[in-house]
C-alpha positions in Angstrom: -108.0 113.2 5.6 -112.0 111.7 6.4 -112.3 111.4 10.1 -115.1 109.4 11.5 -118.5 109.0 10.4 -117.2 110.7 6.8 -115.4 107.9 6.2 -116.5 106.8 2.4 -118.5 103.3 2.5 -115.8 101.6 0.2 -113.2 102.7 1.8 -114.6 101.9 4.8 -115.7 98.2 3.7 -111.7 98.0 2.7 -110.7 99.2 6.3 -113.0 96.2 8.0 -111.5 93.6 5.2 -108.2 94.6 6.2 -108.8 94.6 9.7 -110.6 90.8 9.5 -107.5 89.7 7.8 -105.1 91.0 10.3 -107.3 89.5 13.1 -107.1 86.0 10.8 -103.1 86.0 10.5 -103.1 87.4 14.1 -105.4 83.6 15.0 -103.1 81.7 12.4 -100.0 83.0 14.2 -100.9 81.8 18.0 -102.6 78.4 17.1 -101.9 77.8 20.8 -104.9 80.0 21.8 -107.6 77.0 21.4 -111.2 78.0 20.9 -112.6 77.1 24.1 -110.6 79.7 25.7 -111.7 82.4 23.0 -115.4 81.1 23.7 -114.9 81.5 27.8 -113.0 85.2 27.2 -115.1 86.7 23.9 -117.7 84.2 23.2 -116.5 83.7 19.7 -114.1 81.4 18.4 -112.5 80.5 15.1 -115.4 78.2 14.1 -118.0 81.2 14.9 -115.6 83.0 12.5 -116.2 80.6 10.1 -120.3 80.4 10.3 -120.2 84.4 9.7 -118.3 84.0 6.8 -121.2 81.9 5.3 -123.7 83.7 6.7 -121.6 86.9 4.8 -121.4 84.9 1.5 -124.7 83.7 1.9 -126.3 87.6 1.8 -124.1 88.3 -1.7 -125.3 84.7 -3.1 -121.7 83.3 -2.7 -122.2 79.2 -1.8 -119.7 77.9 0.7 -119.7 75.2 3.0 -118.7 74.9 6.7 -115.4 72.8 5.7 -114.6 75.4 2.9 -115.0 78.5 5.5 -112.5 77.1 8.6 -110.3 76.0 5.7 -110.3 79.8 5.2 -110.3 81.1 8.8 -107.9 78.0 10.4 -105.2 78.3 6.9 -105.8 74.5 6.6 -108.4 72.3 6.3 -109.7 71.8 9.8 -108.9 68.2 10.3 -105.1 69.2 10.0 -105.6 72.3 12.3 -106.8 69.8 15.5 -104.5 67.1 14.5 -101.8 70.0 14.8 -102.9 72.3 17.6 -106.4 71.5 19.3 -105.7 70.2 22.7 -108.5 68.5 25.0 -110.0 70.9 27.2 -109.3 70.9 31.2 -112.0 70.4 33.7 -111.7 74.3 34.3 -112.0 75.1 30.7 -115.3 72.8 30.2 -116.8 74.1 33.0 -115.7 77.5 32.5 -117.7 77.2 29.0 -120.7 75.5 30.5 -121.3 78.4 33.1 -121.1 80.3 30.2 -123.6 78.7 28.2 -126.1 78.4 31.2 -125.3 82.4 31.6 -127.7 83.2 28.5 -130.3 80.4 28.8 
């Protein structure tokens, strides 16, 4: 068994693919988590998700667009995901995020 830092690169590139589709089905599964609230707990969301995935198929010469990458990420195109699941944010929510965004100016 490799332990570690032996871990071979391949395998190791299969690991993180595995893990970044079990963190995808994981967001798929509990629509109910909205973004803003992953932005206020991790500062990421599903739509950051999506911009690093371009960026990541940018860097191999793979073209995507933004609505092609949160069809990936969201399992729909994005339109049907908020029709769906997005609720408006609360008062606390929005400010929540904005303290957050003043945090690293």
């Amino acid at each position: 068994m490799k332990t570690g830092p032996n871990i071979d690169p391949g395998d190791r590139t299969e690991i993180e693919a595995a893990v970044y589709r079990r963190l995808i089905g994981h967001l798929r599964a509990h629509p109910q988590v909205q973004n803003i609230d992953l932005m206020n707990l991790a500062d990421f969301c599903r739509n950051c998700l999506s911009k690093w995935y371009i960026a990541a198929a940018a860097e191999r010469d793979v073209e995507i667009d933004y609505d092609q990458a949160r069809e990936i990420v969201y399992g729909m195109p994005y339109a049907e995901y908020k029709q769906k699941y997005q609720r408006e944010a609360s008062p606390a929510q929005q400010a929540a995020f904005e303290a957050g965004r003043q945090r690293k100016l």
